[in-house]
C-alpha positions in Angstrom: 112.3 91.7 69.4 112.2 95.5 69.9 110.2 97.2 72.4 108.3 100.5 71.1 110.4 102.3 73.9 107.2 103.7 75.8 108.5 102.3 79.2 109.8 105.6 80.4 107.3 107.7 79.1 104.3 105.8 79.4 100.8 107.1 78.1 102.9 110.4 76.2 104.5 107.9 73.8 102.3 108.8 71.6 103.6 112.7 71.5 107.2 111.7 70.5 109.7 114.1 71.1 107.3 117.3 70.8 106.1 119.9 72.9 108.7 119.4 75.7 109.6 117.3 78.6 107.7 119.3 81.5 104.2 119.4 79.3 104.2 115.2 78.7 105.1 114.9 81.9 102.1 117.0 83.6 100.0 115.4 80.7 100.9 111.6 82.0 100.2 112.4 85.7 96.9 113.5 84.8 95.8 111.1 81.9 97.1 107.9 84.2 94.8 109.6 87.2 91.8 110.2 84.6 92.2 106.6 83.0 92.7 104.6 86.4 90.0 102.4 88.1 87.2 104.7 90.0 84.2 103.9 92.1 80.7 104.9 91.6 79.3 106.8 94.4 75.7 105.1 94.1 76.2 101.6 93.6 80.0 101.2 94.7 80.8 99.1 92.1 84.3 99.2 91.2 85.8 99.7 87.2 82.8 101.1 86.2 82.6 104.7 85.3 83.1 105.9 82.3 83.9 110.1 81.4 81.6 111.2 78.6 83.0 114.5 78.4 84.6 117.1 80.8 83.1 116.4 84.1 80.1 114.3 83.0 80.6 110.4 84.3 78.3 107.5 83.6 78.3 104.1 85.7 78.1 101.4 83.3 76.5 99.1 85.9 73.4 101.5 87.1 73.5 104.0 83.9 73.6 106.6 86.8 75.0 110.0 85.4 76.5 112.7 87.4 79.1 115.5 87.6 82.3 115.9 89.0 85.6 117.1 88.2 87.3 117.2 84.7 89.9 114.4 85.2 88.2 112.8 88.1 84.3 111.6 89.2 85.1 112.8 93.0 
């Protein structure tokens, strides 16, 4: 069975061969930090904030919304 050979370039598959090596690779560091695991600062629960939009998060737990920074709550 073949892979989709993603396994180097992780989350940037998706961008193929376009727009250049150094780009994807600045656009993986930050996507894999914006889509990782975060705590909320009210109720410390783990895995659940979700980013509405640039700088707005929302726990899912206690439906707290706040601001921070574009890629991360902190």
């Amino acid at each position: 069975m073949k892979m989709s050979g993603t396994k180097k370039v992780g989350i940037t598959g998706r961008f193929g061969p376009r727009y250049g090596l150094r780009i994807r690779r600045r656009v993986k560091k930050i996507e894999e930090k914006q889509k990782s695991k975060h705590e909320c600062p009210y109720c410390h629960k783990h895995n659940a904030l979700i980013r509405l939009s640039s700088g707005i998060w929302e726990c899912k737990k206690c439906k707290k919304k706040f601001t921070g920074k574009s890629y991360l709550p902190k």
